[in-house]
N, C-alpha and C positions, 0 to 999 in steps of 0.2 A: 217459795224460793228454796234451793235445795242448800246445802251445807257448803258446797265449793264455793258456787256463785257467792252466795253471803261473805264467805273468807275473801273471796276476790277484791267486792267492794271495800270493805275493812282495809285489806292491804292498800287498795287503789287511795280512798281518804287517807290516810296515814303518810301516804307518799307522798303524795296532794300538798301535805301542811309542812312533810318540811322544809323548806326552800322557806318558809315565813319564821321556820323557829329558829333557827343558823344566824347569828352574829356576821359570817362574812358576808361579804355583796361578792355581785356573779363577776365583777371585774380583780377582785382579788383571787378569788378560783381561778379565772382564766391567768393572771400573773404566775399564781404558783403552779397552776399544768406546762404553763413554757418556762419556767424554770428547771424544773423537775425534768421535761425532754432537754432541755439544752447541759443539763451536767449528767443525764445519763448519754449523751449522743458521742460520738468520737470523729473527731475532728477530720474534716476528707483528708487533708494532709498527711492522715498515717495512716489511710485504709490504702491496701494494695500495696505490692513491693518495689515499685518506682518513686514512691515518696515526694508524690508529688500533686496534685490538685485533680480530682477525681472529674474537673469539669475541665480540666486542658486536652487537647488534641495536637501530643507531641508525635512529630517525626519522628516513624524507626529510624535506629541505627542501621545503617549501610554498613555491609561487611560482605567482605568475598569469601567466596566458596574455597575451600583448598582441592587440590588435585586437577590436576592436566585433564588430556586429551583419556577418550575409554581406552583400556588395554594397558596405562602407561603408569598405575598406582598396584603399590599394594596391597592386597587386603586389609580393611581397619579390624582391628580386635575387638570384637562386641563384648558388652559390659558383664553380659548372664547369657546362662544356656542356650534359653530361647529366642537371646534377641535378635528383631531380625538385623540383617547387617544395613552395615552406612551403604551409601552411594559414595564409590570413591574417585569418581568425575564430575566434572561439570553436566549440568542436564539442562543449561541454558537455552539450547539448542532444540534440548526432546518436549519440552513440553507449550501447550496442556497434554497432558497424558488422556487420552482417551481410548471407548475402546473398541474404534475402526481405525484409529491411529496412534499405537504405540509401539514407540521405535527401542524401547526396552526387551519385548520381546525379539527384535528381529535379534539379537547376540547372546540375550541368557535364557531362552527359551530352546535349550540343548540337554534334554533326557540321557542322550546314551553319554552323557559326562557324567553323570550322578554317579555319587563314590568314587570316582577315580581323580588321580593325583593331575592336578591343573598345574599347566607350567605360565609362565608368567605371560602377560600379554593377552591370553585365552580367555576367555568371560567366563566368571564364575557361573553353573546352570541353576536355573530357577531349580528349589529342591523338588523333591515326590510328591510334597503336600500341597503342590502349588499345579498340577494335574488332576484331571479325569482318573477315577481310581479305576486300575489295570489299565492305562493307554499313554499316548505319549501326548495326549490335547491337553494345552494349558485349560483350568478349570477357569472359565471364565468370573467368575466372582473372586479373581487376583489379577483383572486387568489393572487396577489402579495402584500402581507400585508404591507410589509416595505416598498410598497412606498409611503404610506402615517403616517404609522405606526412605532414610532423607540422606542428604547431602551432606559432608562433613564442612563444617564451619569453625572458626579458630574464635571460638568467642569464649568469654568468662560467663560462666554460670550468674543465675539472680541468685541463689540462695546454696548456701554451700550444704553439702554433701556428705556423711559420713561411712558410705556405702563401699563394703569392700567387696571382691570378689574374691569367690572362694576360689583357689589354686585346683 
């Protein structure tokens, strides 16, 4: 027999006897393991920031979109640089957004407006990065607006915020 195998056996007896030389029995082990999970575990009631039972199946909050008809809002002020901006109409209408059928491009998929001074009314154009590089074809891997593009909503934040924007 070689030197491992021999050590194997060794360990394997040794491991064999303890469970006979241990004072607890196996139903106290078992008490003290679901002990030991039950005051390590944390209670469903506070995991997630709804605060509320990780096995309930609450109803969203219902909340309306703000902003009219297209052409008849504002621009929204994005948060940072690069965000991209809000939707600042209703898209009740537009969607599902697909991409044999999106009614987003028929009014901000307008190139020769890029850079120039938009008067009110006019649909903002899809920018340059959202094209075929040198041409006026929307690149088709930005047919899906909303997913980076949303709707503005008058809700209050889950977790507050300390995020300033630089001037």
């Amino acid at each position: 027999m070689s030197k491992l195998a021999i050590v194997g056996a060794v360990m394997l007896a040794v491991t064999a006897s303890l469970p006979a030389c241990t004072s607890v029995s196996q139903e106290q082990k078992t008490a003290q393991a679901q002990t030991a999970v039950a005051d390590a575990g944390i209670p469903d009631l506070e995991l997630g920031l709804s605060k509320s039972s990780v096995f309930d199946d609450p109803s969203p909050t219902v909340f309306a979109y703000v902003g009219g008809d297209p052409g008849t809002n504002a621009a929204a002020e994005t948060s940072y640089h690069t965000a991209p901006p809000m939707i600042t109409h209703s898209i009740v209408d537009m969607v599902p957004i697909l991409q044999d059928a999106n009614l987003c491009k028929d009014c901000h998929v307008n190139p020769d407006l890029i850079g120039q001074k938009i008067d009110k009314g006019v649909p903002t154009p899809a920018p340059r990065s959202h094209y075929v590089e040198n041409t006026n074809d929307l690149y088709m891997g930005r047919w899906n607006c909303t997913q980076c593009h949303r709707p503005q909503a008058d809700v209050q934040p889950l977790v507050a915020s300390t995020f300033i924007k630089d001037k």
